[in-house]
Structure formats: structure tokens, C-alpha cells
C-alpha positions in Angstrom: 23.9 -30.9 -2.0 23.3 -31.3 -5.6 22.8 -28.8 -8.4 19.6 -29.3 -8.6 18.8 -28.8 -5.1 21.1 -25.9 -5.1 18.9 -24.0 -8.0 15.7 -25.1 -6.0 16.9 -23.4 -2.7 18.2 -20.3 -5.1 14.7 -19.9 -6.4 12.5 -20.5 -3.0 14.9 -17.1 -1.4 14.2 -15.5 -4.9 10.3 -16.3 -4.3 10.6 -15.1 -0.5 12.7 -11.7 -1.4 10.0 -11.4 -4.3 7.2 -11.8 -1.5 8.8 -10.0 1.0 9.0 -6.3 -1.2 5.6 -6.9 -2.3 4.5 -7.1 1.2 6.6 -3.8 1.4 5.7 -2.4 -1.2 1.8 -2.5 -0.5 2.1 -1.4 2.9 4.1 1.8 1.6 1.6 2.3 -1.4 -0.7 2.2 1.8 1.0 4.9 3.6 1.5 7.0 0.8 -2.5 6.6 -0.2 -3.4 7.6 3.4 -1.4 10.7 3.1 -2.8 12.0 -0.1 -6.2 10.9 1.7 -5.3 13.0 4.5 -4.4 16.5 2.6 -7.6 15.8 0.6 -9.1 15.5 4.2 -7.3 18.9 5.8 -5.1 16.5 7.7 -1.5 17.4 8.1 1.8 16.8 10.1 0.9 14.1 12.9 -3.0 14.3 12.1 -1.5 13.3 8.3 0.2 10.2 9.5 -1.9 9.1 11.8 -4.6 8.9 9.6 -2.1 7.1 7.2 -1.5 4.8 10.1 -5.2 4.0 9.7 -5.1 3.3 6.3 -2.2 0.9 6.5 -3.9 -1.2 9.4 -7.3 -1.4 7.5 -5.6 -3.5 4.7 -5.4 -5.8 7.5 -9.5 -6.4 7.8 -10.0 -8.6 4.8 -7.9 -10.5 1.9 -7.0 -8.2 -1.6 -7.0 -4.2 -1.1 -10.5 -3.2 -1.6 -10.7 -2.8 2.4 -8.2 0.1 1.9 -10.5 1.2 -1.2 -13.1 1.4 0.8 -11.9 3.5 4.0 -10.6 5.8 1.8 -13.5 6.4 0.0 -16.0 6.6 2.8 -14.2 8.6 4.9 -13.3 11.4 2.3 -17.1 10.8 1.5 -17.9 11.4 5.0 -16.2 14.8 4.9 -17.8 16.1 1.9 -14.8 15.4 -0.5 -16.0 13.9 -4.3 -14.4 11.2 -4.5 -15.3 7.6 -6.9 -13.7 4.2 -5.9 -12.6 4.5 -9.4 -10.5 7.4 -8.7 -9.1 5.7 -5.5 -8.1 2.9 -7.4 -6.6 4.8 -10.0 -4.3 6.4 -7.5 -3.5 3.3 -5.6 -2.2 1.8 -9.2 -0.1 5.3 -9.2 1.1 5.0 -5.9 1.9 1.0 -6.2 4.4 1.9 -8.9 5.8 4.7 -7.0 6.1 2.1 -3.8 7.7 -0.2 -6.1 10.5 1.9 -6.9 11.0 3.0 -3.4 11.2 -0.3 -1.8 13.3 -1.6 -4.3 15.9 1.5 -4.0 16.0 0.8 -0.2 14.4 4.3 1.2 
């Protein structure tokens, strides 16, 4: 194996890794979006993570996060809570930086 072929396998495991905790990341910005969803909703203990449960599988409808946008916003909607998509997405930036860290310090 050359040198060359040795830096291009180095950077495709980097670019996989990379991948791989964004993947995490936005599955645990998820979570954590559906459990501030849920206390804005009256939810708690297993109702809490259930619903956050929800919120993680509905990133799986459609390509990009505005399907977890959505849900969020029409079911706190639904329930009477004022809520913007603006404001949703303002705390999905918040909680994709606190998801970040996680991931990346292994909890």
C-alpha cells in the first residue's frame, strides 16, 4: 500500500467517523427537542420520552429536519401552546450544539 493510498483510506474513516456523530448528533438534538417539546406539552417521566421517541422517528418521514419542525410545532399548536417554527428552529440550533458536545464527549 502506498502513501498515497494510505492518506486516502485515513481520510474516507475520518469522513465516516465525521458522518457517523452527525448522524448522532441529530438524533440526540432530536431527543432532547422532543423533551423540551414534551414539558411545554405537560408530558413527563415515560409520557416525556415517549413523545421524544416520536420526535426522533419523525425525522425519518422526509430528507433535511423540517419534518421534526413541523411535528413539533403542530402538535404544541394542537394543545394550545404559542409556539412559531421560528422559535422551534431556534432551539433545534441550541440543542444541535448542545448534541454536538455530547456525542463528541461519549455520554
Amino acid at each position: 500500500m502506498t502513501t498515497f493510498d494510505k492518506r486516502e483510506e485515513g481520510f474516507e474513516k475520518k469522513f465516516a467517523l465525521d458522518e457517523e456523530q452527525k448522524f448522532k448528533a441529530e438524533v440526540r438534538r432530536n431527543k432532547l427537542l422532543g423533551l423540551w417539546a414534551a414539558e411545554k406539552l405537560g408530558l413527563s417521566g415515560d409520557a416525556a420520552t415517549a413523545y421524544s421517541k416520536e420526535v426522533v422517528a419523525a425525522d425519518f418521514e422526509q430528507a433535511g429536519d423540517k419534518d421534526v419542525q413541523d411535528k413539533v410545532v403542530n402538535d404544541l399548536t394542537a394543545k394550545g401552546v404559542a409556539v412559531t417554527a421560528q422559535e422551534v428552529r431556534v432551539k433545534m440550533d441550541e440543542l444541535i450544539a448542545v448534541a454536538a458536545a455530547q456525542v463528541k464527549a461519549g455520554s
